[in-house]
Backbone as CSV, one residue per row, in Angstrom:
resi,resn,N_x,N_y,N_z,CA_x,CA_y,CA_z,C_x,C_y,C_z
1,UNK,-53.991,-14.090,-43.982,-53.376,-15.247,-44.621,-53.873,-16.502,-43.920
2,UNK,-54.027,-17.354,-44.590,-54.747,-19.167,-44.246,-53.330,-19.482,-43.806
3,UNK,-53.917,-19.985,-42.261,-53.146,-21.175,-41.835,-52.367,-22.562,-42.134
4,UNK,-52.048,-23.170,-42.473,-51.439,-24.039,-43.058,-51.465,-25.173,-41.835
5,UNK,-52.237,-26.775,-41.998,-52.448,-27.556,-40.781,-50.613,-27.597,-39.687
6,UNK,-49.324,-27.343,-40.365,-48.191,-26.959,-39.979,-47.843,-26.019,-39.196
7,UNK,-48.372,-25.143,-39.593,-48.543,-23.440,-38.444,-49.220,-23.323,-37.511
8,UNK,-50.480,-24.400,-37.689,-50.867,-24.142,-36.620,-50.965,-24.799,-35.973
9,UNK,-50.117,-26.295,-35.689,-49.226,-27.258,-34.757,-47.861,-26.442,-33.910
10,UNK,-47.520,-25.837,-34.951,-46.135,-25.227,-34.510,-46.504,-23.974,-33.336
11,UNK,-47.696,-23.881,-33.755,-48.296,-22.412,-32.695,-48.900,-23.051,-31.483
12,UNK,-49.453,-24.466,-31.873,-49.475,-25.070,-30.273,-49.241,-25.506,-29.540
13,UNK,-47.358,-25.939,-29.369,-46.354,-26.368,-28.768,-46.354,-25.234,-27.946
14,UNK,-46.058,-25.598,-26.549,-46.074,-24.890,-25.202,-44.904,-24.910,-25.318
15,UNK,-44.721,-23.371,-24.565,-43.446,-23.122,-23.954,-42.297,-23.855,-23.240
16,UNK,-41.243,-24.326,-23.558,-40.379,-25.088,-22.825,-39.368,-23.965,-21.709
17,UNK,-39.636,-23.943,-20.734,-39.249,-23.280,-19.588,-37.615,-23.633,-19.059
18,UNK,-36.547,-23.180,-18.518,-35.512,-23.436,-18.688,-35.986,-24.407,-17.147
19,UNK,-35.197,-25.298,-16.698,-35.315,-26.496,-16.029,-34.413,-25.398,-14.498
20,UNK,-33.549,-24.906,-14.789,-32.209,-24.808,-14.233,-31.514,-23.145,-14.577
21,UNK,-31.809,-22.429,-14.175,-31.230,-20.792,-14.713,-30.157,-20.165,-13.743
22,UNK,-29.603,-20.937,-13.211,-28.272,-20.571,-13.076,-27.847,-20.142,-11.070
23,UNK,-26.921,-20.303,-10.194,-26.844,-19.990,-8.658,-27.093,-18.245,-8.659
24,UNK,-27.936,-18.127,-7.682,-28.497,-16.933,-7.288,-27.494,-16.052,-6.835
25,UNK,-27.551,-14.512,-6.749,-26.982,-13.716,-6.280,-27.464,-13.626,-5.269
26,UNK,-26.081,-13.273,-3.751,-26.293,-12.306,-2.683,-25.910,-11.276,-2.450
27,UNK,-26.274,-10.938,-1.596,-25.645,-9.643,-0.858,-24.534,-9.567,-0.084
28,UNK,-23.520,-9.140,-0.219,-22.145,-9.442,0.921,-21.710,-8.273,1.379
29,UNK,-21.174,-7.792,2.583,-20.572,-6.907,2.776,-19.268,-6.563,2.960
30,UNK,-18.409,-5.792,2.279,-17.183,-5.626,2.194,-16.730,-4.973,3.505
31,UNK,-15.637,-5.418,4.256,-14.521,-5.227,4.632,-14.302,-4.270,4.677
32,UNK,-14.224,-3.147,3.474,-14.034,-1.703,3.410,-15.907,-1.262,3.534
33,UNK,-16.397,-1.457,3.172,-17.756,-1.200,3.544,-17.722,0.190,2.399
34,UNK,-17.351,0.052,1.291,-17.117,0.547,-0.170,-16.675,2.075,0.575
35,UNK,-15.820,2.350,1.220,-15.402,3.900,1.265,-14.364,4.196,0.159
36,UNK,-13.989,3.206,0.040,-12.575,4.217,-1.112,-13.448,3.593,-2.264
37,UNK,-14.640,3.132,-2.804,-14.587,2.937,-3.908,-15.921,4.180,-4.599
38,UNK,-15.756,3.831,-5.584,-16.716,5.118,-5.875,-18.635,4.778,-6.070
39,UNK,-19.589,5.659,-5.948,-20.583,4.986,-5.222,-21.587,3.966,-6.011
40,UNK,-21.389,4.200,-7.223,-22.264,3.043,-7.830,-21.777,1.504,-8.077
41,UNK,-20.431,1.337,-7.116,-20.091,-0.027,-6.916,-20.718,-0.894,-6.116
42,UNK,-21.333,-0.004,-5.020,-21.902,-0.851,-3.422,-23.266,-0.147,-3.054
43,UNK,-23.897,-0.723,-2.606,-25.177,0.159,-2.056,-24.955,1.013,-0.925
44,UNK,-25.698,1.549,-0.180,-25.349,2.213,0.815,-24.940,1.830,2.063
45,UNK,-24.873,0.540,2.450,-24.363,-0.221,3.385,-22.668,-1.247,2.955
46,UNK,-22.642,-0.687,2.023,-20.743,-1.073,1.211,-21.028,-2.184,1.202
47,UNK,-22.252,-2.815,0.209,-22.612,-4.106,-0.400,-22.189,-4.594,-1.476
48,UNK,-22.250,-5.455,-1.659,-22.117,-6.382,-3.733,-22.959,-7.207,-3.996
49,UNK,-23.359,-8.105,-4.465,-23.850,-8.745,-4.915,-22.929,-9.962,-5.877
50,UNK,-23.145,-11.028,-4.883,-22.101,-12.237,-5.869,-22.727,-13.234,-5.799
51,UNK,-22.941,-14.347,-6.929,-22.804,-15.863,-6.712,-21.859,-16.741,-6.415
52,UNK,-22.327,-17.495,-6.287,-21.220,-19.206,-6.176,-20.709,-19.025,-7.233
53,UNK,-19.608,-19.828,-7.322,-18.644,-20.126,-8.724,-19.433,-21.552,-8.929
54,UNK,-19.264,-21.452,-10.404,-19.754,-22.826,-11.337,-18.654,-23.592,-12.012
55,UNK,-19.038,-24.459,-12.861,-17.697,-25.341,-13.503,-17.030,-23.922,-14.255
56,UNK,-17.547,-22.804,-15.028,-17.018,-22.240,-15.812,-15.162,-21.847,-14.875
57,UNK,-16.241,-21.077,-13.848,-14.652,-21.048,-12.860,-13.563,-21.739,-12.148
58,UNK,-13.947,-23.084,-12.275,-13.489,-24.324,-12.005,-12.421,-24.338,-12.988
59,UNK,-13.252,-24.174,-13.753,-12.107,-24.209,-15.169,-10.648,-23.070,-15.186
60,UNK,-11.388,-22.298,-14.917,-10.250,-21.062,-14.992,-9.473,-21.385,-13.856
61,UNK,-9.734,-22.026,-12.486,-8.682,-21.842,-11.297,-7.824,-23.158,-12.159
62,UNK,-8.384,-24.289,-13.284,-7.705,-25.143,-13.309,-6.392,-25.005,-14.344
63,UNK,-6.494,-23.678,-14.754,-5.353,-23.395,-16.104,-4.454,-22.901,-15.114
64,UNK,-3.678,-23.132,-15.448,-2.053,-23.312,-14.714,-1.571,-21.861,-15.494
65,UNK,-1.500,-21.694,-16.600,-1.144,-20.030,-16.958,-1.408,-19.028,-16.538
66,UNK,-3.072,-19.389,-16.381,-3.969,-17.750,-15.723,-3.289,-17.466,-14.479
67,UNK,-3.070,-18.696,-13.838,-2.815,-18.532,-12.548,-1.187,-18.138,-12.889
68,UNK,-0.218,-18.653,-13.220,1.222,-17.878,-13.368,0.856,-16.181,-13.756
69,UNK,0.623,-16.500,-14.616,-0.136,-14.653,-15.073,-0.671,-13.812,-13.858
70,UNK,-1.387,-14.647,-12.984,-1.987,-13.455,-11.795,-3.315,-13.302,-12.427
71,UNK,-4.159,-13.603,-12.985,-4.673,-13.648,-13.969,-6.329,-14.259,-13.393
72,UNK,-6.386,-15.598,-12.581,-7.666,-16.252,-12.549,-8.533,-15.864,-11.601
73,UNK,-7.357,-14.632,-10.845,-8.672,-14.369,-9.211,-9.221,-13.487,-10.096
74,UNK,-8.662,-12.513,-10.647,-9.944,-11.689,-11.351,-10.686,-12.268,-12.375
75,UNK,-10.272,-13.411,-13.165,-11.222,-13.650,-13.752,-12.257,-14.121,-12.918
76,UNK,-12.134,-15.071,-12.016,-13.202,-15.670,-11.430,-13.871,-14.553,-10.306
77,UNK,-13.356,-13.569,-9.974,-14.385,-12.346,-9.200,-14.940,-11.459,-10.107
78,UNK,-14.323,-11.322,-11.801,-15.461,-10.665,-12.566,-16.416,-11.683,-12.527
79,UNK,-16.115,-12.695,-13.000,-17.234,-13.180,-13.312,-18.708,-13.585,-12.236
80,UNK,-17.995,-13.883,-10.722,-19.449,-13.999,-10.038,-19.586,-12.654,-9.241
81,UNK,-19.229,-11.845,-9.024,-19.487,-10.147,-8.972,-20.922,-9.651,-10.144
82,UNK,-21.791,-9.270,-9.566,-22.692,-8.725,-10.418,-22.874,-7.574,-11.183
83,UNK,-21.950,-6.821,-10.615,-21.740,-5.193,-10.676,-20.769,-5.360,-11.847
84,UNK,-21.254,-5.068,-13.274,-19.640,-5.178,-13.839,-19.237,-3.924,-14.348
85,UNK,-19.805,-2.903,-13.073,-18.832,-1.582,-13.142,-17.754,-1.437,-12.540
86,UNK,-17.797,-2.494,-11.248,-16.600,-2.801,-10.820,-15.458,-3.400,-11.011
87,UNK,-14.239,-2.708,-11.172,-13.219,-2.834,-11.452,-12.152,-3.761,-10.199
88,UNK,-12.498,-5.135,-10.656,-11.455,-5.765,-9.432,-10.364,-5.574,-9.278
89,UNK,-9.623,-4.839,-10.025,-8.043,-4.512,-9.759,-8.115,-3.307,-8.785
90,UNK,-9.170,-2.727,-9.023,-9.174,-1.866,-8.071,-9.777,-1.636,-6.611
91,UNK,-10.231,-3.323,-6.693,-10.347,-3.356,-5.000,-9.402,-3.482,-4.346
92,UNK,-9.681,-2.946,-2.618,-8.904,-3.510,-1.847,-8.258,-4.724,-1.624
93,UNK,-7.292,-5.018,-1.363,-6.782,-6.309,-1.357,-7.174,-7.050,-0.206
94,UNK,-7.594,-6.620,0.854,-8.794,-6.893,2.048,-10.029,-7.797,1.667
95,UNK,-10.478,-6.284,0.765,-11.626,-7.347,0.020,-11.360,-8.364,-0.832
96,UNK,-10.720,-8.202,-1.653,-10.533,-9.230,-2.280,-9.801,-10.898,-1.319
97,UNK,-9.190,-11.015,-0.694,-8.851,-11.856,-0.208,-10.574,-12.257,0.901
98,UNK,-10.913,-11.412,1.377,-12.570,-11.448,1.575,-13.605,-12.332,0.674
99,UNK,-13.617,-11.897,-0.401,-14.616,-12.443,-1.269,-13.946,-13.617,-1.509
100,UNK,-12.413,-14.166,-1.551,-11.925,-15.234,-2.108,-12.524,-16.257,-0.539
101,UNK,-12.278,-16.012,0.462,-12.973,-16.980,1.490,-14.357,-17.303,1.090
102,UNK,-15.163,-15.748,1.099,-16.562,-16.261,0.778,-17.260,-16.622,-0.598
103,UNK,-16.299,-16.788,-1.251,-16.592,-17.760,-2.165,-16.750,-19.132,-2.409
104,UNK,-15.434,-19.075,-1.313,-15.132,-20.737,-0.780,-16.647,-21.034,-0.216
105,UNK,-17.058,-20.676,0.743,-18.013,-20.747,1.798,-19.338,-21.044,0.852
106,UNK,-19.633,-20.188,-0.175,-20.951,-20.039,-0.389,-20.479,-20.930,-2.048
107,UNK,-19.654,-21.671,-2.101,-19.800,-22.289,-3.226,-19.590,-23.743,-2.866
108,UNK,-18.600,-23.807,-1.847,-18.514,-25.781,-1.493,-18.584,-25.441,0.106
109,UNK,-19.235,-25.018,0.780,-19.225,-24.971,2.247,-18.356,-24.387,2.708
110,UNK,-18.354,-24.072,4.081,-17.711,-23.274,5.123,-16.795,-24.239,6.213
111,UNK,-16.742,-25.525,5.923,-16.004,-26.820,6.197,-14.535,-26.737,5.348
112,UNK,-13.721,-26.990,6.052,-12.076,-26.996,5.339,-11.474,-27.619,5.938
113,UNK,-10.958,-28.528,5.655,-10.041,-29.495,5.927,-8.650,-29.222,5.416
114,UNK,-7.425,-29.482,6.271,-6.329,-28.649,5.560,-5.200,-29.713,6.561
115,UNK,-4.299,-29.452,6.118,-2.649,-30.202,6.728,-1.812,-28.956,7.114
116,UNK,-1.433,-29.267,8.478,-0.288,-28.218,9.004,1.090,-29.201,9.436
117,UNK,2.213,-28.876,9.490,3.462,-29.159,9.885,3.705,-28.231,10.853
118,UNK,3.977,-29.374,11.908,4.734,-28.616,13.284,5.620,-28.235,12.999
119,UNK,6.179,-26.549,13.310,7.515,-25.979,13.490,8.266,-26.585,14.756
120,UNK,7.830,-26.780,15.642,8.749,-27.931,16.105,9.268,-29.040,16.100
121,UNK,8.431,-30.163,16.107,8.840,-31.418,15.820,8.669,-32.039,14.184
122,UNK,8.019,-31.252,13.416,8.046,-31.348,11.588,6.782,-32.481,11.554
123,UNK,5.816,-32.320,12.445,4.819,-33.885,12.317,3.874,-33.152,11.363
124,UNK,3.061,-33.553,10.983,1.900,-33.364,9.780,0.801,-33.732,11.308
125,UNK,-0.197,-32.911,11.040,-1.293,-32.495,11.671,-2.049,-31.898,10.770
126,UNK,-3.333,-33.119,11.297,-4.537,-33.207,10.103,-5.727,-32.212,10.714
127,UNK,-6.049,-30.982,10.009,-6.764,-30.320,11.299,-8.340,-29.594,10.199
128,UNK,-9.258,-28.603,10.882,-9.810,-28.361,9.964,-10.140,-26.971,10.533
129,UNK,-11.595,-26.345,10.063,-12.227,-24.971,10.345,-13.208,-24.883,9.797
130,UNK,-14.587,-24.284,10.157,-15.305,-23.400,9.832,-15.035,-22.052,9.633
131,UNK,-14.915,-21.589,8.064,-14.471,-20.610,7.814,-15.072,-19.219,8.154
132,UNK,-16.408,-19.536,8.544,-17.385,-18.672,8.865,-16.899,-18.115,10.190
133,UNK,-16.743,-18.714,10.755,-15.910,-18.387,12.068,-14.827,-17.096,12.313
134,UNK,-13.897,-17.219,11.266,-13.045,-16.120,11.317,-13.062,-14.699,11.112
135,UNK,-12.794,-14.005,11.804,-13.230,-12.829,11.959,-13.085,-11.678,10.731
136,UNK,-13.647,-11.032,10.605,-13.944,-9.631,9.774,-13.348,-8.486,10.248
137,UNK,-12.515,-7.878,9.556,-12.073,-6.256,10.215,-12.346,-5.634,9.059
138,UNK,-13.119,-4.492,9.792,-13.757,-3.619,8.819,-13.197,-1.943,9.049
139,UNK,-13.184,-1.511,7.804,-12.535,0.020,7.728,-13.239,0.867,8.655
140,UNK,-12.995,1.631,9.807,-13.696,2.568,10.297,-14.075,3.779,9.808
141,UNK,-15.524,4.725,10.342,-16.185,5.083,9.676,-15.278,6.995,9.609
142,UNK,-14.386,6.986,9.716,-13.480,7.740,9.523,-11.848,7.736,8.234
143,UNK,-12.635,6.580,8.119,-11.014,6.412,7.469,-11.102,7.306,6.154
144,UNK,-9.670,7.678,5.936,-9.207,8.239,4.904,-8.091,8.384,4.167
145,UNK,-8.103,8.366,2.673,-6.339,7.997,2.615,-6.064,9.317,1.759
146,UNK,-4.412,9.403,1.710,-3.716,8.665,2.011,-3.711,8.730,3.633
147,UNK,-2.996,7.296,4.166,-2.673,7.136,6.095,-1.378,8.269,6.006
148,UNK,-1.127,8.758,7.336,0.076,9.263,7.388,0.599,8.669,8.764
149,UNK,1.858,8.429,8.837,2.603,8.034,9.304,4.217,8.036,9.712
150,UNK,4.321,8.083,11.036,5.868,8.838,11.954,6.263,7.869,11.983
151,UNK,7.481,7.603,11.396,8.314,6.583,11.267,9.418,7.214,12.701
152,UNK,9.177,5.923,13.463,9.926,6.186,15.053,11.176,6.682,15.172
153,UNK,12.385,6.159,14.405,13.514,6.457,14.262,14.042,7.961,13.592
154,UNK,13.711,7.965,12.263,14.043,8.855,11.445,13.462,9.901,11.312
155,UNK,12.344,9.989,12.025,11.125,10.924,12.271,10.449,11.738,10.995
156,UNK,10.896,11.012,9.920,10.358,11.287,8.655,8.852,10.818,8.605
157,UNK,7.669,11.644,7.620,6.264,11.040,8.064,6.188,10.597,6.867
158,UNK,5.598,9.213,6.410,5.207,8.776,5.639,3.567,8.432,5.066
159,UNK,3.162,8.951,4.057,1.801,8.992,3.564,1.774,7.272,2.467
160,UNK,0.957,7.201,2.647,0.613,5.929,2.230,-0.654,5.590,1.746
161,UNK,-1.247,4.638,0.395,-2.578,3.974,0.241,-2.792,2.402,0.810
162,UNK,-3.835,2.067,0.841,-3.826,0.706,1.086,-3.466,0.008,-0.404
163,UNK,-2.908,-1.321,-0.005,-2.386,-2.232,-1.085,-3.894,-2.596,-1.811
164,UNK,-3.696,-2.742,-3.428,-5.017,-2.776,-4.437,-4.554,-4.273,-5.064
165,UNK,-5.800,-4.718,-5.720,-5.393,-5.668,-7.005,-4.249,-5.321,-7.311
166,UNK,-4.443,-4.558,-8.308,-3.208,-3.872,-9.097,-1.797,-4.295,-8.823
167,UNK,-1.448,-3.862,-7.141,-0.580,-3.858,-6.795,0.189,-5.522,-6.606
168,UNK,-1.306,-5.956,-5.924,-0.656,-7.104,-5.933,0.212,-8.064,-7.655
169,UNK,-0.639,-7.638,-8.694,0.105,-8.051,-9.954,0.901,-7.394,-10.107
170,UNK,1.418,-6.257,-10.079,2.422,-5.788,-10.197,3.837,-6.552,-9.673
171,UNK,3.286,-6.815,-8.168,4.360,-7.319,-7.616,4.770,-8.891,-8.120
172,UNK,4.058,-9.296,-8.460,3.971,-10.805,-9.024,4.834,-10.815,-10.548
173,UNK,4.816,-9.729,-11.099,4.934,-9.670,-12.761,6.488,-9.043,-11.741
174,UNK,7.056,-8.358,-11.334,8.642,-8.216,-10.881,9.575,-9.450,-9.977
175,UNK,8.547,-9.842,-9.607,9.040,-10.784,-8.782,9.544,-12.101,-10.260
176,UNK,8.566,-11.994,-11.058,8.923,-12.753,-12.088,9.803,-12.368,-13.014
177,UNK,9.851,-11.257,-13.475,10.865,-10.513,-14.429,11.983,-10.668,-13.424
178,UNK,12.594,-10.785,-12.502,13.701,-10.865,-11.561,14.203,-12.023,-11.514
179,UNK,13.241,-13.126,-11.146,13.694,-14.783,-11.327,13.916,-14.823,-12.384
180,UNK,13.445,-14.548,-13.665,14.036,-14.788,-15.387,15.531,-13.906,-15.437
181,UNK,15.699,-13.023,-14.943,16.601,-12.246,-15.387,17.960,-12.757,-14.644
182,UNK,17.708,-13.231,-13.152,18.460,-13.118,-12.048,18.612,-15.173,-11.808
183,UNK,17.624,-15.676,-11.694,17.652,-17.131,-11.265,17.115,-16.901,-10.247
184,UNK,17.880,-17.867,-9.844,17.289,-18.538,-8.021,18.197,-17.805,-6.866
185,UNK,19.200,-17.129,-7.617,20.055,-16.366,-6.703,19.507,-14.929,-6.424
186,UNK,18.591,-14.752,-7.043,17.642,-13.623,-6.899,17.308,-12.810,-5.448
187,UNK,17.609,-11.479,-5.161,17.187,-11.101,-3.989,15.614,-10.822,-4.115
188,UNK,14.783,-11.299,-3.126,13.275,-10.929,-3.184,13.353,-9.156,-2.438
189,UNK,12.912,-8.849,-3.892,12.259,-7.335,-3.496,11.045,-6.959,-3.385
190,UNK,10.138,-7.838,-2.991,8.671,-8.154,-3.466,8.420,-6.331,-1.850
191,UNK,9.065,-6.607,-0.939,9.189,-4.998,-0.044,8.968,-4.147,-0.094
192,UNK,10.143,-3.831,-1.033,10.028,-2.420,-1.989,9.261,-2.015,-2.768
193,UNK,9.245,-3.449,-3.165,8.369,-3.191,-4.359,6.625,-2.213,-3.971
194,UNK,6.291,-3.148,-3.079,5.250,-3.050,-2.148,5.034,-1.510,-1.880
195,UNK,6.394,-0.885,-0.790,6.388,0.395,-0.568,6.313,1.619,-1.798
196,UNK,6.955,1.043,-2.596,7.081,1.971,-4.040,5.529,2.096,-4.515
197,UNK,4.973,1.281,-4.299,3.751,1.042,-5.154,2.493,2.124,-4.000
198,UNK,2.674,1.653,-2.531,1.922,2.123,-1.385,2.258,3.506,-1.162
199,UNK,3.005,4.240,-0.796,3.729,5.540,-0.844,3.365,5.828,-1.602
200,UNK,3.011,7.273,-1.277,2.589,8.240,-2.206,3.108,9.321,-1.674
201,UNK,3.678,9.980,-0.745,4.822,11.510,0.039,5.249,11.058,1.080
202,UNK,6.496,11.555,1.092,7.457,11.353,2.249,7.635,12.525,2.653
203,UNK,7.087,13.337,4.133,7.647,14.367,4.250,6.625,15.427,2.998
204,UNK,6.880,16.738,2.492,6.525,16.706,1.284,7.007,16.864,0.347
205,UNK,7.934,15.513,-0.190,8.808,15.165,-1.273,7.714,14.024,-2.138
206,UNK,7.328,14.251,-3.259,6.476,13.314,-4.086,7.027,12.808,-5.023
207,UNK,8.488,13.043,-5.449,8.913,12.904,-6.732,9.315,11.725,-6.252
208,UNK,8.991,10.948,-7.557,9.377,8.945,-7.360,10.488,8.329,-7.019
209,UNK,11.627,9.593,-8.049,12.977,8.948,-7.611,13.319,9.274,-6.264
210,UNK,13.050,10.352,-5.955,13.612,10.357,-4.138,13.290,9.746,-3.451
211,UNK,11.596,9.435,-3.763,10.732,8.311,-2.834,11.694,7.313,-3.116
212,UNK,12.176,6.579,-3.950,12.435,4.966,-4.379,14.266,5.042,-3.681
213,UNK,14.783,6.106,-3.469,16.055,6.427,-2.803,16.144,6.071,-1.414
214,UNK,14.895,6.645,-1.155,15.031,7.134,0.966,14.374,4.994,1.220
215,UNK,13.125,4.752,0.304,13.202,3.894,0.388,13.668,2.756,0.850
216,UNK,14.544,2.966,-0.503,15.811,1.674,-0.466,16.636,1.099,0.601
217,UNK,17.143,2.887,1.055,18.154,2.859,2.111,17.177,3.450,4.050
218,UNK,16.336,2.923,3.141,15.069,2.787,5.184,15.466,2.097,5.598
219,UNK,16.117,2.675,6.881,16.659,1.999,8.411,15.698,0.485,9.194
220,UNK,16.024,-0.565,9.113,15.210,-1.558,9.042,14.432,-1.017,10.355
221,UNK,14.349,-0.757,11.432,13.621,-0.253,12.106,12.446,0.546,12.095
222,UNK,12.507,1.326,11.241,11.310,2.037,10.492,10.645,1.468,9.705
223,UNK,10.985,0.258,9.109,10.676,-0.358,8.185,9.797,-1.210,8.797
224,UNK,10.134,-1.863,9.911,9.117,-3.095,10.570,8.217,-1.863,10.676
225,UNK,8.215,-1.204,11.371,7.177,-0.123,11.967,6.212,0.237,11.389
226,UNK,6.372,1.064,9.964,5.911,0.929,8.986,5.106,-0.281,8.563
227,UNK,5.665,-1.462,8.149,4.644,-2.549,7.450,3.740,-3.063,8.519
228,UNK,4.328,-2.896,9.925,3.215,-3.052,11.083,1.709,-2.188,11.446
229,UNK,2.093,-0.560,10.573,1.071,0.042,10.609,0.701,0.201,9.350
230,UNK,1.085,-0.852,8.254,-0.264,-0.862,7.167,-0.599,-2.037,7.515
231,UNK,-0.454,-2.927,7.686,-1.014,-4.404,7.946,-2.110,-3.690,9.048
232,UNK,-1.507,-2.571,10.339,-3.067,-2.632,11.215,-3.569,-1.684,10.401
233,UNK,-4.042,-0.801,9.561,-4.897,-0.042,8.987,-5.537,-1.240,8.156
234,UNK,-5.104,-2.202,7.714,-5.746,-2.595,6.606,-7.426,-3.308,6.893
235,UNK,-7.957,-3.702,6.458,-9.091,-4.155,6.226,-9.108,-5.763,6.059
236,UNK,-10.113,-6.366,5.718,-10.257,-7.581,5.159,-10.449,-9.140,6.479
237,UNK,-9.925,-10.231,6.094,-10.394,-11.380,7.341,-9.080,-11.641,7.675
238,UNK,-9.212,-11.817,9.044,-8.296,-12.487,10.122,-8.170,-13.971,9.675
239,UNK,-7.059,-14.433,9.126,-6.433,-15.815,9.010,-5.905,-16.955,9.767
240,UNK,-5.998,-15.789,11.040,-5.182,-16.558,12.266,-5.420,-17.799,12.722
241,UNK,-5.079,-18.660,12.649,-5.624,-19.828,13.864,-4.323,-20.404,14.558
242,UNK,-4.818,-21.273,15.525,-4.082,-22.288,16.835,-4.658,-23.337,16.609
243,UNK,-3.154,-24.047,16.942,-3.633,-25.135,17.131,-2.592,-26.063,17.812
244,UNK,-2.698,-26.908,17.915,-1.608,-28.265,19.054,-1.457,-29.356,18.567
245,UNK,0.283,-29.033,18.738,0.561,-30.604,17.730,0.144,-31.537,18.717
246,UNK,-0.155,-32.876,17.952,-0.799,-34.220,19.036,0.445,-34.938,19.069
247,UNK,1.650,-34.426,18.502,2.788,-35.281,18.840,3.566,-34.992,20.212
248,UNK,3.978,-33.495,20.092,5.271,-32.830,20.645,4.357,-32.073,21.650
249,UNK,2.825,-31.858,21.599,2.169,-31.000,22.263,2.414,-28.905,22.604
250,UNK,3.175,-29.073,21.071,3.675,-27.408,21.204,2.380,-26.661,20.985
251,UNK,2.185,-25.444,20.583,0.943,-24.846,20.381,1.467,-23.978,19.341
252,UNK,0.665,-23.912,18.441,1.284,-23.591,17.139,0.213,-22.335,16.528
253,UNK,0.712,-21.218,16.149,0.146,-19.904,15.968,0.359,-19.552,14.524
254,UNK,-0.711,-20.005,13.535,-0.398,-19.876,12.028,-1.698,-19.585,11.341
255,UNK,-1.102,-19.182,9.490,-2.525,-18.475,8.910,-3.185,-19.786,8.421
256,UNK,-4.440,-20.198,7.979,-5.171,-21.336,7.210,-4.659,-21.038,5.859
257,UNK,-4.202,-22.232,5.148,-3.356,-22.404,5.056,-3.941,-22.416,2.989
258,UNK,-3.636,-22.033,2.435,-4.408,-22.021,1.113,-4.092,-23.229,0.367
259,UNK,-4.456,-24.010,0.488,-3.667,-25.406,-0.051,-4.698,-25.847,-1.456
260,UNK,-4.106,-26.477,-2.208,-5.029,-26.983,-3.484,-6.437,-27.570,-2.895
261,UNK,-6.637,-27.960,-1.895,-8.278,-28.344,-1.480,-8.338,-27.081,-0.902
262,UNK,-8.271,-26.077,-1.036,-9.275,-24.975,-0.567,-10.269,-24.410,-1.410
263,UNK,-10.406,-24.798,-2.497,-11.777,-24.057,-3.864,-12.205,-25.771,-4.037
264,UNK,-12.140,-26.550,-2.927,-12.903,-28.131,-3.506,-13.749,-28.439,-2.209
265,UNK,-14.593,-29.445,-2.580,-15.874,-30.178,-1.551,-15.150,-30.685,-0.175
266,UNK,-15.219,-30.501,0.933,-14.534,-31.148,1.620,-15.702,-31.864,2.026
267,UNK,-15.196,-33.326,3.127,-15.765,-34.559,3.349,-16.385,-33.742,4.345
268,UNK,-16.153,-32.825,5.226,-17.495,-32.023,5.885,-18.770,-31.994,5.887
269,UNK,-18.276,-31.333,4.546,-20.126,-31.432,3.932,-20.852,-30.171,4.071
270,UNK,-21.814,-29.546,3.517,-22.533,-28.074,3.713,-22.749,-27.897,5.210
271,UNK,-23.221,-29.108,5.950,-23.994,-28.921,6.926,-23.367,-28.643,8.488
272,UNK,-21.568,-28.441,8.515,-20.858,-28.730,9.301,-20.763,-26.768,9.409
């Protein structure tokens, strides 16, 4: 077929190349170093692969619903997670509070600027961090669940998983069905809730209602004991910091602090 002087203008317009194709993926390593997850989530060193967040996710931390819902951390970790065999509800909650720092880090810097109030004297103290700084605890190369565990008092052993996504919405969606139902006079069971969800045999009794019985009525003593030895099994980053009020000069032992400038640019800058 004859060319037409049209066709064959249109055939000699060069390629227009995209200017801009989008923040690169890395490599990160999880916290759990992928043992409880199954193996085509992580490479062989319990890796992922994530980008920076863009305006798209900007957007989502900025809807006020997603976030009542429980709703925007997973949207915004499906979306810069590369793997989308992975199921974020079903990460660790280690990791996930993990990837939510290094997201911060690798999307507006590792600079944070934040406000603390003295528990002693109530002053506002303007303080900051390199988030990079804070430490990593990682699952050892033994671990296995469920944990079991001798509750000191009652000498009952308790089996247990680590806390998941999941769990954490769960607890969020009761904690809310309770304030609607109950008000402000509401007892927080967000505890129980917790244990009901973590427990998996007491002893070897598995059935739910007995679990949610012995529960209920756990001797507070066993109980600290208990949430003291899933908090140390768990995984994920150390929050801890110090610091000194410049008023009262107390020394003050608290987590960084998640405040609405923590997913924004601080006056830091990348290079701090």
């Amino acid at each position: 077929m004859a060319k037409t002087k049209r066709s064959k203008q249109a055939n000699d317009v060069p390629e227009v190349k995209p200017f801009f194709t989008g923040p690169a993926y890395e490599l990160v390593q999880l916290p759990s170093r992928g043992l409880t997850y199954p193996e085509e989530w992580t490479d062989d060193e319990g890796r992922i692969s994530m980008r920076p967040m863009t305006v798209k996710e900007e957007k989502i931390m900025a809807t006020t619903r997603l976030a009542k819902q429980g709703k925007s951390i997973d949207m915004i970790l499906k979306n810069c997670i590369e793997n989308d065999d992975i199921d974020t509800l079903e990460l660790l909650s280690g990791d996930r509070s993990f990837l939510l720092y290094h997201l911060r880090c690798i999307s507006y810097g590792a600079y944070y600027e934040f406000r603390l109030k003295c528990p002693n004297c109530s002053a506002n103290i303007n303080s900051n961090i390199d988030l990079n700084e804070l430490e990593t605890i990682y699952l050892p190369d033994e671990f296995e669940e469920p944990i079991e565990f001798k509750l000191p008092i009652s000498k009952h052993t308790v089996y247990y998983r680590l806390s998941r996504g999941k769990d954490e919405i769960a607890v969020l969606k009761e904690r809310q069905r309770r304030a609607s139902s109950y008000g402000a006079d509401q007892i927080d069971n967000s505890l129980t809730e917790r244990y009901l969800l973590q427990v998996t045999k007491i002893d070897d009794v598995e059935d739910r209602g007995q679990i949610r019985n012995f529960i209920e009525s756990m001797m507070a003593g066993d109980s600290a004991a208990l949430r003291e030895d899933m908090e140390r099994s768990a995984c994920g980053i150390d929050t801890t910091i110090y610091e000194s009020c410049p008023s009262c000069g107390a020394d003050i032992e608290t987590e960084v602090p998640l405040s609405e400038g923590f997913f924004r640019y601080s006056a830091g800058g990348r290079d701090k």
